[in-house]
C-alpha positions as CSV (number, residue, x, y, z in Angstrom):
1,X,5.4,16.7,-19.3
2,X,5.8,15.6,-15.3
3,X,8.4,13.7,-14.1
4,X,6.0,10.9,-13.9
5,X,4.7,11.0,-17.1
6,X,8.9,11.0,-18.2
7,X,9.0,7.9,-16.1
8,X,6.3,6.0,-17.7
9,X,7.6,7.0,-21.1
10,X,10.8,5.5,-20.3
11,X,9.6,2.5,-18.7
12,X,8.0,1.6,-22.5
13,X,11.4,2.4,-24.1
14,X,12.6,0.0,-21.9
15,X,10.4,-2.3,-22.5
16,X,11.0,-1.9,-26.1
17,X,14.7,-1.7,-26.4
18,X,14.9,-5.0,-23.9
19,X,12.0,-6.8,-25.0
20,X,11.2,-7.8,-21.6
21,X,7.6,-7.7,-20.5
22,X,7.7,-8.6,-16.8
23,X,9.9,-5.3,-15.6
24,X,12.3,-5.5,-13.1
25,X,12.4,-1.5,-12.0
26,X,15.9,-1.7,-10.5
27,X,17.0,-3.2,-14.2
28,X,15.0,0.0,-15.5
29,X,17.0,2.6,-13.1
30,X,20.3,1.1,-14.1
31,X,19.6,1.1,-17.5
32,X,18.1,5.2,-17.4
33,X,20.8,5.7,-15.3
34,X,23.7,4.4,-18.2
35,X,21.5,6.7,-20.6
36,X,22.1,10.0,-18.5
37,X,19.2,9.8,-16.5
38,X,19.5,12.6,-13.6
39,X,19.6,10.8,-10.7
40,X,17.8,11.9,-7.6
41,X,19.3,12.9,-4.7
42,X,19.4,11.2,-1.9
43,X,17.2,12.0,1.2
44,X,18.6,13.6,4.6
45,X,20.0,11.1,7.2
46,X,17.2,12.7,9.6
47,X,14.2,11.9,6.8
48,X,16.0,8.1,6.4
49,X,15.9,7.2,9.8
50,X,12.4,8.6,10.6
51,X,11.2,6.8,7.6
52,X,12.9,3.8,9.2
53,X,10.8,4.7,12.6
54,X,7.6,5.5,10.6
55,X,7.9,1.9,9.2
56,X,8.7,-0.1,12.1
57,X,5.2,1.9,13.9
58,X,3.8,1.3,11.2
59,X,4.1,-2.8,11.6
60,X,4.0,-3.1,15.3
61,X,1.3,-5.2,16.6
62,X,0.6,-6.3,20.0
63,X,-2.5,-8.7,21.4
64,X,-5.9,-8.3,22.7
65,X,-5.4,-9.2,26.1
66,X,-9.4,-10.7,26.2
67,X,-9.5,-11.8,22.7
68,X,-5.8,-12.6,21.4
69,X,-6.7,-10.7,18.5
70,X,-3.5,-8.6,17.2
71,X,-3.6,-5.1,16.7
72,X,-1.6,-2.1,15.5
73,X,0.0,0.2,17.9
74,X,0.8,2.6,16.4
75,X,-1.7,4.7,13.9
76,X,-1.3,7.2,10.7
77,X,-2.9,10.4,12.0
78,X,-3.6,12.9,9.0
79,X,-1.9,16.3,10.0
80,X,-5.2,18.6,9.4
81,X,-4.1,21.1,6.3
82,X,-0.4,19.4,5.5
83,X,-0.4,16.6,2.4
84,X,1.2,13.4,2.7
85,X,2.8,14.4,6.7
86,X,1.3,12.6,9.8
87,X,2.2,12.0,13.3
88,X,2.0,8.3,14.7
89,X,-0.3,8.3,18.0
90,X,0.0,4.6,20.3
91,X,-3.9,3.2,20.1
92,X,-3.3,3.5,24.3
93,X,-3.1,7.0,23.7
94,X,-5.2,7.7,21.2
95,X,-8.4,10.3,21.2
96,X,-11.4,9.1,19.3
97,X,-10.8,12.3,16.7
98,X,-7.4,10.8,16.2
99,X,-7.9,6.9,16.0
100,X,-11.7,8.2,13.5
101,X,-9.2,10.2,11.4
102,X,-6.7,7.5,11.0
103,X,-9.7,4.7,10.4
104,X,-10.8,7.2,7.4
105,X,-7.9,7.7,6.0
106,X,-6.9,3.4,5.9
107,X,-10.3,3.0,4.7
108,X,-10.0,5.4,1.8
109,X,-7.2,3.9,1.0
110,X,-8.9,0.8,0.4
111,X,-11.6,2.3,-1.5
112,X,-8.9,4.1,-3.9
113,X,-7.3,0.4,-3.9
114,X,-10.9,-1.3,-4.7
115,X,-12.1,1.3,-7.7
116,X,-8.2,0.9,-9.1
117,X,-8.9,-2.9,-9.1
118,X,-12.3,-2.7,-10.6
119,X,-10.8,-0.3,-13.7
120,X,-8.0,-2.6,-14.4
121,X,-10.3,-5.9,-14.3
122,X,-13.2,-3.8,-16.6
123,X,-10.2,-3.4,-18.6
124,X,-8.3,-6.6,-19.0
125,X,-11.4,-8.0,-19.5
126,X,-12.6,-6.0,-22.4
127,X,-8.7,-6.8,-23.8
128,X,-9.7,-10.4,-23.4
129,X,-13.9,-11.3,-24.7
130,X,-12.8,-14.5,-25.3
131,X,-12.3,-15.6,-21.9
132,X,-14.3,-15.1,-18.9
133,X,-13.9,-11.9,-17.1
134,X,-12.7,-11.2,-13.6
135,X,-14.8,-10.3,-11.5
136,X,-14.6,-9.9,-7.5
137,X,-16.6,-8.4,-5.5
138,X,-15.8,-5.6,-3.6
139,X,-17.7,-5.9,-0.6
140,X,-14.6,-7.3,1.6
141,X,-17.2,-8.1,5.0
142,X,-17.4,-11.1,4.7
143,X,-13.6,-11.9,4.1
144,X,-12.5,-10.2,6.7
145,X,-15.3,-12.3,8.9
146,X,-13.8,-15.4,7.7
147,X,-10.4,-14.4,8.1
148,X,-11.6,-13.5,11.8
149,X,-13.1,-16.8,12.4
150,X,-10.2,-18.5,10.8
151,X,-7.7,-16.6,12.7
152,X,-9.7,-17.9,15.9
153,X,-9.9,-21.2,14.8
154,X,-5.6,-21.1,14.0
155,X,-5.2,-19.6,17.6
156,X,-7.3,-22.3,19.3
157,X,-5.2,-25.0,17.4
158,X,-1.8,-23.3,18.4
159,X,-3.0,-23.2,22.4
């Protein structure tokens, strides 16, 4: 059995020796951890701190100097052959290759995000014939238009 497949297994016992159904997970770590969990060990300083510096790239944002429109400085690139590592590349610096791969790899993201969402609505609504299902539609283009128009609009109104 994996350790994630442990996890989930004592997330239920949990759930079952407390009775509580929404699931606070630091209230499920203390309690493993008073049952004789093994606890992890903690991370290097080194892989801390560049976490800490792959999250603050990772929210940076600047404006469009034409259109006021914020962006993201810093991107994800995919290190070709190596799972889960990247290297962060400043949009001002960035090749096409590297800003494409980094626009994949968001956008697949999403898509993994979208067919999760889809699963979990096709199954909450079988759970539950009695209501209507939920249902939303995945093609996010026209959101992300209004949003843009919106944002516009909420700029123009701050100026």
């Amino acid at each position: 059995m994996s350790r994630n497949q442990k996890m989930q297994r004592f997330i239920r016992h949990y759930q079952d020796a407390t009775g509580e159904r929404e699931i606070d997970m630091r209230k499920v770590a203390n309690f493993a951890k008073s049952m004789g969990w093994d606890m992890p060990k903690p991370k290097s300083e080194i892989d801390l701190l560049a976490k800490q510096f792959a999250d603050a790239a990772r929210v940076e944002t600047e404006y469009d100097s034409e259109t006021g429109h914020p962006y993201r400085v810093y991107h994800a690139v995919p290190v070709s052959g190596q799972l889960n590592l990247f290297h962060y590349v400043n949009i001002e610096d960035a090749t096409r290759n590297q800003m494409l791969k980094s626009c994949v790899n968001r956008r697949e993201q999403m898509v993994s995000e979208g067919l999760q969402l889809s699963f979990d609505m096709e199954h909450w609504s079988k759970l539950n014939p009695e209501v209507d299902p939920i249902d939303l539609p995945m093609d996010l283009s026209l959101d992300v238009e209004i949003r843009k128009a919106s944002y516009d609009d909420d700029q123009d109104k701050a100026a």
